[in-house]
N, C-alpha and C positions, 0 to 999 in steps of 0.2 A: 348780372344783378343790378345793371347800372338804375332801373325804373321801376325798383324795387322799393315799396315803400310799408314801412309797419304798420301793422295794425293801432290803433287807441290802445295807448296805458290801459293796462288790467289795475283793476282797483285793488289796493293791496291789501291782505289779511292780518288783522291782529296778532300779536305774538301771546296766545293760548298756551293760559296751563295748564296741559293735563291730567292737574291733580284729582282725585273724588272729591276734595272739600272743593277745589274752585269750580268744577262741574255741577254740583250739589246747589252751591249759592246763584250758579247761572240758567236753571232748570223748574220751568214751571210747568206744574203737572196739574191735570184737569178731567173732567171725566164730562161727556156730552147724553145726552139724556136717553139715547139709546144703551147703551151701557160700554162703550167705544171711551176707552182710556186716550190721554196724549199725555207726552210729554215730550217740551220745545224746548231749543237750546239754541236763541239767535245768540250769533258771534259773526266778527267781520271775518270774511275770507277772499285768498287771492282770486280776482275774477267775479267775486258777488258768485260764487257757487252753494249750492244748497243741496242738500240728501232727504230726503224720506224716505221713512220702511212703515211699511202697513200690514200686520199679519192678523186672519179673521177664523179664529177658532169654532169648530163646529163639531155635532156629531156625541154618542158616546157609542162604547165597544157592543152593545147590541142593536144601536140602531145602525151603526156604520157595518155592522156585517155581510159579507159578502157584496159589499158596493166600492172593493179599490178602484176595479176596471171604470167605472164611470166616473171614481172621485181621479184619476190621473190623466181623465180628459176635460174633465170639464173645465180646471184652470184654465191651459195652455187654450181654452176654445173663446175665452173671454177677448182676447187680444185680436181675434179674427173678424168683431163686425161687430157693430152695434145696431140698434134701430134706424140710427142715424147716418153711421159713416162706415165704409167696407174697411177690410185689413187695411189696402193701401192707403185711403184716404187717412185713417188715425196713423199708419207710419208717414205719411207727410206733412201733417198736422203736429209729429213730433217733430220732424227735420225744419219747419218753420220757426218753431219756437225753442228751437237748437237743443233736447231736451233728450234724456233715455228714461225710458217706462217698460219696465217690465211688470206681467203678473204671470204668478205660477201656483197651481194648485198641487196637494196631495190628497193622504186616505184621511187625515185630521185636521189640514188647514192651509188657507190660501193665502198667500206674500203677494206684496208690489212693494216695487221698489222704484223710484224716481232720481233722477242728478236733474238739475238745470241750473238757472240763477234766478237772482232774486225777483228781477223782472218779473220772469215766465212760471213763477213758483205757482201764481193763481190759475191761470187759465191751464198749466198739465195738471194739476190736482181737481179742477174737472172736467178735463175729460178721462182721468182716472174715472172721479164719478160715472160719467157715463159707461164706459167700458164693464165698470163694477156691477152698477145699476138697470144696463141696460142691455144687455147682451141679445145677437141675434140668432145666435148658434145657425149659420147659413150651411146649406148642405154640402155645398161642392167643398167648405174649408175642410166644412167634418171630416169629409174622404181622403182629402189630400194631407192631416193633422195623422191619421191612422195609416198613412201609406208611411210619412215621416218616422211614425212610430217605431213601426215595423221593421224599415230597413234599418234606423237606431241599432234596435233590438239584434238582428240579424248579423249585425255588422259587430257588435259587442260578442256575442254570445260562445264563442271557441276564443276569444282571448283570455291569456294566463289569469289576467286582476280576475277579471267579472268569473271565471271557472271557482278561482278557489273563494272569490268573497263571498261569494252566494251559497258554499255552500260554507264557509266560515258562519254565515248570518243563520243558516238555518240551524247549525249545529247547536249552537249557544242561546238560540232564543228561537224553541220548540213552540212555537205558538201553532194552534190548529189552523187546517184551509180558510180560506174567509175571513178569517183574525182579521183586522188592519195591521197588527204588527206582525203577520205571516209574510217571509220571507219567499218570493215567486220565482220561481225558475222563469229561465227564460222562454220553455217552449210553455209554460202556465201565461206569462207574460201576454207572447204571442194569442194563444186561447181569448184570455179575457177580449184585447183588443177587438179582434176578430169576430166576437159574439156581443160584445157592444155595441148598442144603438145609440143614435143621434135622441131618441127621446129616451133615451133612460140617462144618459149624459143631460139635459137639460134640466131632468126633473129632479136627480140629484143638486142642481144649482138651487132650482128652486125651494126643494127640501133643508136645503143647510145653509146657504150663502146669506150673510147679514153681519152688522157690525156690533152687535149687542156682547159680543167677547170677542171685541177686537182691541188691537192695541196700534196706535201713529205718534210714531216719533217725526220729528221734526229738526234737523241740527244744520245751520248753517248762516248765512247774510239772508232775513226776511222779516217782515213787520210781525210779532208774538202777537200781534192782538186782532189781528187782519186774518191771518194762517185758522186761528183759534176759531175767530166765526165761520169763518169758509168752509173747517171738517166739521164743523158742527151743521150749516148749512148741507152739507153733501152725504154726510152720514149720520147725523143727528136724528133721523126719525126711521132709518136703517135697523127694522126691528128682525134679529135672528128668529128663525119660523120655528125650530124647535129648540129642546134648552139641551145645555152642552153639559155634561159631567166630562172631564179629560181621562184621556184612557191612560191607566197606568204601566209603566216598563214592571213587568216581574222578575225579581230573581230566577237565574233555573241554576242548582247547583247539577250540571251535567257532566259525564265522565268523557276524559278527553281521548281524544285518536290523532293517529299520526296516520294521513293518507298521502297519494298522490292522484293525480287526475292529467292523462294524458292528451297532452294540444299538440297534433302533429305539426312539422314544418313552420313551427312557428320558434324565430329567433331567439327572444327572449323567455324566462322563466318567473315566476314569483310566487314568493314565500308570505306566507301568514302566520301567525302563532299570534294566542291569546286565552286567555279565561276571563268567567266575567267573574265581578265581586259584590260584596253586600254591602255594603255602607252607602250614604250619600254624602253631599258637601258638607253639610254640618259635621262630620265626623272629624273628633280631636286628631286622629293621624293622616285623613286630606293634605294641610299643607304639607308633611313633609312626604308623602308620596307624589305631590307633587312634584317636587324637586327633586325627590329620588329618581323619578320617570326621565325627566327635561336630565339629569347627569347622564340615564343610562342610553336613551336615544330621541328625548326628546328636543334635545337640542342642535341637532343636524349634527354637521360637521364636527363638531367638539367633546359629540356625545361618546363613550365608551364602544356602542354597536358600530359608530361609522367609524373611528378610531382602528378598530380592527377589523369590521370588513371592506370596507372600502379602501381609508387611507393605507393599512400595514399590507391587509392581503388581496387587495385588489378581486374581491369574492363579488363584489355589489356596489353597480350603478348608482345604486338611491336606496339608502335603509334607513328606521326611523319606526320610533313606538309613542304611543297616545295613552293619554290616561281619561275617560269621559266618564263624570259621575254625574247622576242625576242629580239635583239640587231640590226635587220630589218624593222622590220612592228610593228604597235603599236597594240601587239595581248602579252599577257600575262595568267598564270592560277596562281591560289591558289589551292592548293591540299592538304586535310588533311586523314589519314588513319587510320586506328587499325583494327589489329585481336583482336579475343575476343569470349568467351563461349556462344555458341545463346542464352544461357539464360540471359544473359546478357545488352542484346540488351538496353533494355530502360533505363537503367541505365547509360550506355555508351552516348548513342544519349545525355540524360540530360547534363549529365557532360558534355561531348563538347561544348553543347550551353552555358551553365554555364561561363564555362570560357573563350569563345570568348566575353559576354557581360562581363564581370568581366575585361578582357584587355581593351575593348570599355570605359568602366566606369568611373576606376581606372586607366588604365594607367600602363605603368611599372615605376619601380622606377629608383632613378641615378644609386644606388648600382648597380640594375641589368644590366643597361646598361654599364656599365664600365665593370660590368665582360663578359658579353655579345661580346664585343666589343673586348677586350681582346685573349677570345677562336676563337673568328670566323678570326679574323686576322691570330691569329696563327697558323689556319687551311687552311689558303691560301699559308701562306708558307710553312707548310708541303707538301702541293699540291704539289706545284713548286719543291719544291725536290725528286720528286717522279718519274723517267723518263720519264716514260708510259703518267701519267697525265701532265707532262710538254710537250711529243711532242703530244698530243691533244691539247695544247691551243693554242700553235705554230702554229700548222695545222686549224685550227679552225681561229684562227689572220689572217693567210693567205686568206684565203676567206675574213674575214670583213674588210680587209685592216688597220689591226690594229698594232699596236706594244702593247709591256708591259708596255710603257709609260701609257696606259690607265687603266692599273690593279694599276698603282701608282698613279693613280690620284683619284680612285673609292676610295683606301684604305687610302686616304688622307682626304677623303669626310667622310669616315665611321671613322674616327679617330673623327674629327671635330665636331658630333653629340652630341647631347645633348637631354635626355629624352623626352623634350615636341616636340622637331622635331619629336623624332620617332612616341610619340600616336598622333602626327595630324595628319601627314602620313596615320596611319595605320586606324584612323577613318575615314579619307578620301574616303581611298579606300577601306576600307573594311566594307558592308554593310550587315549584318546577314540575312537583307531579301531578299538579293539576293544570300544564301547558296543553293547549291541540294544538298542531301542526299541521298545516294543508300546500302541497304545495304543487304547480300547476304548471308543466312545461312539456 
């Protein structure tokens, strides 16, 4: 190490609170005359680092029909060439200006995501633009984007997750063939791709792709008023070609099953279990099924499910349940998981049921709810501090017409709570005889 010399001092970053009021007062939100929301959040950071997220909503449930297969190439075909510059050229053009750019498309809408610094914040946000605006769809990527796919696809397709999730997804949300929110098998998967053309993939871009419901955030070290003109310059006359209604999640109140699905030779096993439910965020007992969730497994290690199967009986690698409610439609799930040794299997399954009636029964306690309470808070403002996941929620607020007033008012509510809130709550809505179990080894 004797000729070893360091890099230039990185510039240092402000000491950021990440509270919702001091986010709130540091946040100027703007709409550009396409119909393309922002909202920016300059703050200093270590290195002059900078994030943006770009998501461009398109489409509704009758015109997106029967067009997944072409809306899940056409993202990933944006990145491959422009009129301008091939793959390679735009990945060296990123390595020059030391930057990451991603875009990625789905069945209802396309993301980019950027890091660099403050420097180079102007010149990758257009050639975003152009990648955005200008797409070459070249044929040779097309083939080789569908060969990717495929072995993807191939390579997933007998593993335990991808066996029981898919058909986890189908069970709970019956949507018809074609739907966008129709859940594909794998060998449906493979079909589309495979009967996929390079001009139905294009035409679909040019069918829906525009920024007239899109949303950019902006969070990090960069000039607010320099950023401001520039997406407005790059996306400002960025007119969506058709008009977007958002497709809505439907409840399905479905009756549950307990299957298995055999993956020969394969090491590992994993469990699913969940129902879905009827409420959204606005509902009075959200926060405390929040919390109820984050005590029973949504808090990793600490949670009740890894408490007994992992740490006590050594049943599961990695177990852990989610609670996702729409903040739209009264459409919600409960989601419990674990790996685990197929020998294992009934041992696992018991335990789980175990301890969901054991919470139903008994209840949690105060102690637990205070510590509970405590971790999950402090894990929203880590969040907040975290760029990336700050200009997601930003971008995210932007569509629901939200501010962080409403993350201060949630975390005011979940402050508030008190044990027997949470287990009425959670007996409320949480009904054992409406669990499915899938499980896949």
């Amino acid at each position: 190490l004797k000729n070893y010399k360091a890099d230039a001092a990185a510039a240092a970053g402000e000491a950021f609170d990440p509270s919702p009021a001091n986010i709130e007062n540091r946040t100027a939100r703007s709409a550009a005359p396409s119909g393309l929301t922002m909202a920016l959040l300059p703050k200093k950071t270590r290195g002059a680092t900078v994030v943006a997220q770009l998501a461009l909503r398109y489409g509704d449930e009758k015109s997106l029909m029967n067009r997944t297969g072409a809306a899940v190439l056409a993202g990933p075909m944006l990145m491959r060439g422009t009129t301008k510059r091939t793959r390679q050229q735009i990945q060296d053009e990123l390595d020059r200006l030391k930057a990451r750019m991603n875009v990625f498309g789905g069945a209802t809408q396309a993301n980019a995501m950027i890091e660099t610094t403050r420097e180079n914040l102007a010149p990758v946000m257009r050639l975003l633009g152009e990648v955005l605006r200008d797409p070459a769809f070249p044929p040779d990527e097309f083939e080789q984007l569908r060969q990717e796919q495929l072995a993807g696809i191939e390579q997933g397709r007998s593993q335990p997750p991808q066996v029981a999730m898919t058909a986890f997804n189908r069970h709970l949300g019956p949507y018809p063939k074609g739907d966008v929110r129709y859940t594909r098998t794998p060998e449906e998967q493979i079909a589309d791709i495979n009967s996929t053309t390079l001009q139905q993939v294009a035409q679909f871009y040019r069918d829906f792709y525009g920024a007239s419901n899109g949303q950019l955030t902006v969070v990090g070290d960069f000039d607010q008023k320099e950023i401001a003109q520039l997406a407005t310059e790059l996306f400002g006359n960025w007119k969506s070609p058709r008009p977007f209604v958002r497709v809505p999640s439907v409840y399905s109140d479905v009756a549950p099953m307990n299957q298995s699905f055999p993956t020969p030779d394969k090491p590992n096993a994993f469990f699913v279990a969940g129902f879905n439910l009827k409420l959204r965020d606005d509902h009075p007992d959200y926060p405390a099924l929040l919390i109820g969730n984050y005590m029973l497994g949504g808090g990793f290690l600490n949670s009740r499910l890894a408490t007994r199967l992992r740490q006590k009986e050594g049943l599961s690698y990695g177990v852990g349940s989610g609670l996702n409610v729409s903040s739209l439609d009264e459409y919600g799930r409960f989601t419990a998981t674990a790996i685990y040794a197929p020998q294992n299997v009934e041992k696992l399954e018991a335990a789980f049921k175990e301890e969901i009636d054991r919470m139903l029964k008994d209840g949690f306690t105060t102690e637990e709810v205070a510590a509970a309470k405590t971790g999950y808070l402090q894990s929203r403002q880590v969040s907040r501090a975290q760029d990336n996941e700050l200009a997601g929620r930003l971008n995210n607020f932007l569509f629901l017409d939200r501010t962080l007033q409403w993350d201060a008012e949630l975390e005011k509510k979940i402050q508030a709570l008190s044990a027997d809130q949470i287990n009425v709550a959670m007996r409320r809505h949480l009904d054992p005889k409406r669990i499915t179990i899938l499980k896949a080894g």
